[in-house]
C-alpha positions in Angstrom: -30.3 78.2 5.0 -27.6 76.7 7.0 -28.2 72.9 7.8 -26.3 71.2 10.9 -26.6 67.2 10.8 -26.3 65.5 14.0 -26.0 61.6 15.0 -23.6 58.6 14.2 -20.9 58.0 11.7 -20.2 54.1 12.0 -19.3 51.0 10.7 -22.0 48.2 10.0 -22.0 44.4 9.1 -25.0 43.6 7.5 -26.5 40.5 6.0 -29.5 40.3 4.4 -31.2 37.5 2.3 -28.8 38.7 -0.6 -25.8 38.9 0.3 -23.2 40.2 3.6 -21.2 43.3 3.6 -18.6 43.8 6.5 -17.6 47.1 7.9 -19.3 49.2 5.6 -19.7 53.0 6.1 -22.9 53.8 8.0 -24.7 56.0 10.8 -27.3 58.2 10.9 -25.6 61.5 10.2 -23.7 59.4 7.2 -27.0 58.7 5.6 -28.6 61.7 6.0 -25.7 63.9 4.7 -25.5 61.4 1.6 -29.2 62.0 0.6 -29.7 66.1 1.5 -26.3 66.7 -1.0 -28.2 66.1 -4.0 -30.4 69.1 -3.0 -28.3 71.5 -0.9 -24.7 72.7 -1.7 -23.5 71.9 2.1 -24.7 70.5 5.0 -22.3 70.6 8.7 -22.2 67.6 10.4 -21.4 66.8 14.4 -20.4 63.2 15.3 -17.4 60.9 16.0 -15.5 58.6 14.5 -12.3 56.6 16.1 -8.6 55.9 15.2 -10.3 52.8 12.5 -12.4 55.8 10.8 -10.5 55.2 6.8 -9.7 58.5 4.7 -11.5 56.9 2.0 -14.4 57.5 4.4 -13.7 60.8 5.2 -13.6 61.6 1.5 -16.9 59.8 0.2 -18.8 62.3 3.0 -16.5 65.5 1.6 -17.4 64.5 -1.7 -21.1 64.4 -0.8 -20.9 68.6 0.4 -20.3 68.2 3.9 -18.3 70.8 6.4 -16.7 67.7 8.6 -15.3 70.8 11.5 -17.7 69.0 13.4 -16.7 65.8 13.1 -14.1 64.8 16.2 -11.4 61.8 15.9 -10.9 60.1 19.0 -7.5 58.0 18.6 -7.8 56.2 21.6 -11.0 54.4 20.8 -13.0 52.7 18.0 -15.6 53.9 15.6 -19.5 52.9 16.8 -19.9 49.2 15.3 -23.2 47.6 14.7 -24.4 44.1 13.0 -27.6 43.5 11.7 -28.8 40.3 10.0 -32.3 40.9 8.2 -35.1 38.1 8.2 -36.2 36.8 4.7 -39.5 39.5 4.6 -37.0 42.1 4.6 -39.3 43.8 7.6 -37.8 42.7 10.5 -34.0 42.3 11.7 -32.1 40.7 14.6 -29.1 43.0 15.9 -26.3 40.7 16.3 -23.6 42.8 17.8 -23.2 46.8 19.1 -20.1 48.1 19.9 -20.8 51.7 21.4 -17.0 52.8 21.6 -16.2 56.5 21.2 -19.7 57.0 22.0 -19.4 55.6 25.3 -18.1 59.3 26.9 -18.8 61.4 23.7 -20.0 64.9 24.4 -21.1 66.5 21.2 -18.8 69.8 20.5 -20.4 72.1 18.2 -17.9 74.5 16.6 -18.4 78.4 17.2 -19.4 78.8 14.0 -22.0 76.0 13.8 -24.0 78.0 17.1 -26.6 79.4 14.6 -27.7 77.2 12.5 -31.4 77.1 10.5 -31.8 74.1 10.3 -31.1 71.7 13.3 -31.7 67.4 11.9 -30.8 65.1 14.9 -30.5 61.9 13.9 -30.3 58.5 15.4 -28.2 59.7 18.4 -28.5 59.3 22.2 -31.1 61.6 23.7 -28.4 62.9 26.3 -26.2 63.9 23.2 -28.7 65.4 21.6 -29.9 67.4 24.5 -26.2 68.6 24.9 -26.4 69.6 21.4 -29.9 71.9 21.4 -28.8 73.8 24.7 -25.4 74.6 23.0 -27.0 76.0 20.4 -27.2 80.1 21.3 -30.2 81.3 18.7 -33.1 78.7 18.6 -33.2 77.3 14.8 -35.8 78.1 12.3 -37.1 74.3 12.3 -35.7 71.3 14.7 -36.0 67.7 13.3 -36.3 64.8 15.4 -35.7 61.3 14.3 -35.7 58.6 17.3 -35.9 55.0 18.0 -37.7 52.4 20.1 -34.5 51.9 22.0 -34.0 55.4 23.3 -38.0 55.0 23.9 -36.9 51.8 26.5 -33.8 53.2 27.8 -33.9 56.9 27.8 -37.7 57.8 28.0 -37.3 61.6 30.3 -34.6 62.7 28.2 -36.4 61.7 24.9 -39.4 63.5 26.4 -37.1 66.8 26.9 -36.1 66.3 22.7 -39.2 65.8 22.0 -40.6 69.3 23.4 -37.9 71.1 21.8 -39.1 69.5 18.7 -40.7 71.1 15.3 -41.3 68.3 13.6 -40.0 64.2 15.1 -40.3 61.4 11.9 -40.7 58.1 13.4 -41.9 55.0 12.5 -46.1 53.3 13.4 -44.7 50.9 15.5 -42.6 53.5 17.7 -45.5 56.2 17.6 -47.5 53.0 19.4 -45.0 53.2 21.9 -44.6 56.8 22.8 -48.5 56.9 22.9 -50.0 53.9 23.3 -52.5 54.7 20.4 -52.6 51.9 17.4 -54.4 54.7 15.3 -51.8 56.8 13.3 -54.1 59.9 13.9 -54.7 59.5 17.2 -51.5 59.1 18.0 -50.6 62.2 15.8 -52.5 64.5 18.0 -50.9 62.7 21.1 -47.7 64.1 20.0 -48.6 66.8 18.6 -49.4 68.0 22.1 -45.9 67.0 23.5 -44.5 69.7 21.0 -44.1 68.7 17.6 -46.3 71.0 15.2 -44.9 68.6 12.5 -45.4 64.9 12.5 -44.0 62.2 10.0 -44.9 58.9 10.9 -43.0 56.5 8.0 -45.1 52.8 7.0 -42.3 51.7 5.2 -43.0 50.6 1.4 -46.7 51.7 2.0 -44.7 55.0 2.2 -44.9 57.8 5.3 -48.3 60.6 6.7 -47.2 63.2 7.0 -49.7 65.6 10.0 -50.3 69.2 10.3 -52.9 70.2 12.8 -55.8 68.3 11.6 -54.6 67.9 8.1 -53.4 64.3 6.8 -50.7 63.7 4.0 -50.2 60.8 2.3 -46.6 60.5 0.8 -45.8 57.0 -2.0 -42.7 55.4 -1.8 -41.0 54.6 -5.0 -41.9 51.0 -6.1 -38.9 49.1 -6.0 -38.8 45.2 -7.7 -35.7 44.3 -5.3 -34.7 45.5 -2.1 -31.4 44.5 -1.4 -30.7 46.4 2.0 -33.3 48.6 4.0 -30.9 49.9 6.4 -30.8 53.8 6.4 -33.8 54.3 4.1 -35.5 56.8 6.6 -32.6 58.6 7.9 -32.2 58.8 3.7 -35.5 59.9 3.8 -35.1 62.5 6.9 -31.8 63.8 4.4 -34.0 64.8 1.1 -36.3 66.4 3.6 -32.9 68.4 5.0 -31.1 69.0 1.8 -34.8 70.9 0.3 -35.1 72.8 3.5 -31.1 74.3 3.0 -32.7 75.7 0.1 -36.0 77.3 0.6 -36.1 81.0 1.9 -38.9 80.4 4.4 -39.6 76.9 6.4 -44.0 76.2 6.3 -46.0 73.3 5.4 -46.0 73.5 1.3 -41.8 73.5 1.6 -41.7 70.6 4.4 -44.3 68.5 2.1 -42.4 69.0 -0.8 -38.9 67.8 1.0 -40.8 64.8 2.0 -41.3 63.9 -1.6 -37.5 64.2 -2.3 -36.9 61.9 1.1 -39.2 59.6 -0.5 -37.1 59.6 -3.8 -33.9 59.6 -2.2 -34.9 56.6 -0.5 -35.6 54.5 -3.1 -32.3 54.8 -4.3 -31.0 53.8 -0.6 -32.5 50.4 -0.5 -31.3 49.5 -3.8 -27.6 48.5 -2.6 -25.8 47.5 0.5 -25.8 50.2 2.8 -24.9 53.4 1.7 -23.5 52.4 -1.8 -26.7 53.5 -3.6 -26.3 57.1 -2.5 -22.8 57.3 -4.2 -23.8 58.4 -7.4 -27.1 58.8 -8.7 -27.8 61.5 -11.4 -29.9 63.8 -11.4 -32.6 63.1 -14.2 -33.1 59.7 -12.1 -34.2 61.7 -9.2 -36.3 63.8 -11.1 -37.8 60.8 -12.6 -38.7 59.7 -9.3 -39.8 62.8 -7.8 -42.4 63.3 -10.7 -43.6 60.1 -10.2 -44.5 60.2 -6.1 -45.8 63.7 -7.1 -48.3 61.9 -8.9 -49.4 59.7 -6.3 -49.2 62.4 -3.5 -53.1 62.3 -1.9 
């Protein structure tokens, strides 16, 4: 099935308790096109990058089976920039700096070709942009994916709202489902959302892993036990990527298939958090995934 990826490509400073790296690749759509190659053979990705954006870049994400005819250069601005400096729990983080550049007037363009798609992942992007992306689209896709963020939740709440209802399945995290329902109770607040649209609904717990909700049905998916995280940043839109590389490959989207590409995100993952930013998605052979997929399998409840 076709797979189009869409959110940020970016630069990012981060410091953690182990160590700074400065100007890194990162974005959503980066991490998530990282993570689904190891289980598709392409994925098509919409975004922006500005004059900054290195070749070097530009061939890590080719590398990784991304179509980049979606991908726009804007030479008159700067690539989106953001710093975040972790606390020593690894759970919480202070954003030091956001530089919005090219995505200050950026209306997605999605290539003639890319108007069908199957699989539609929207990733950490403004609600307006992804909006702009879903009516462009001229066939509805077979499954929509929704990963958002407490700050479009404070700043863009009526146009997350319209997302959300256009929505198959949205993975967010326990404290944002609090927020767009109000319900402490992961169930509860499952069913809230389930009536906003979503069929599917991935709320993510962080190392305690995600539950995953289907009508009244509960999954519990593991993460991978890792003894040292060096960097959380982009585990769940690394997670959100397994999910869309298994989905490129299935014949038909239901509940066994979506369950199953949660596992992988939950592999994948594991790998993400290992290294500074993306760095741990570079390489990782394939028995090692395995390895790690057998191993949540056996946890899966």
């Amino acid at each position: 099935m076709k797979a189009l990826v869409v959110g940020t490509v970016a630069y990012d400073t981060i410091e953690t308790p182990f160590g700074k790296r400065e100007k890194i690749l990162g974005g959503s759509a980066t991490y998530i096109t990282l993570s689904s190659s190891y289980f598709c053979k392409k994925t098509h990705l919409i975004s922006i990058v500005g004059r900054d954006f290195k070749n070097r870049d530009i061939e890590i994400l080719q590398r990784h089976k991304s179509d980049l005819s979606g991908l726009e250069i804007e030479k008159n601005d700067k690539t989106f920039f953001w710093h975040g400096k972790y606390h020593k729990n690894m759970n919480k983080r202070d954003t030091i700096e956001t530089q919005t550049n090219v995505l200050d007037n950026y209306t997605p363009k999605v290539p003639v070709k890319h108007q069908e798609t199957d699989i539609l992942m929207l990733g950490n992007l403004m609600p307006t942009n992804n909006q702009q992306v879903i009516d462009s689209l001229t066939k509805k896709p077979k499954i929509v994916v929704l990963d958002t963020m407490n700050f479009w939740m404070d700043n863009f709440w009526e146009t997350l709202q319209q997302n959300i209802k256009h929505t198959d399945l949205i993975t967010i995290n326990d404290e944002e489902s609090l927020q767009l329902t109000g319900e402490k109770n992961t169930k509860k607040a499952a069913k809230k959302i389930q009536k906003q649209g979503p069929k599917y609904i991935v709320i993510k717990k962080g190392s305690e892993g995600a539950s995953f909700f289907y009508k009244d049905k509960e999954f519990k998916i593991p993460s991978f036990f890792i003894k040292k995280v060096l960097d959380p940043t982009g585990a769940g839109d690394s997670f959100a990527g397994g999910l869309t590389g298994h989905l490129a490959e299935v014949k038909k989207i239901n509940t066994e298939e979506i369950l199953k590409g949660l596992v992988k995100g939950s592999a994948i993952a594991s790998f993400c958090v290992e290294k500074f930013g993306p760095e741990g998605l570079y390489d990782i052979k394939n028995t090692e995934i395995k390895k790690r997929i057998e191993y949540i399998n056996k946890r899966l409840k």
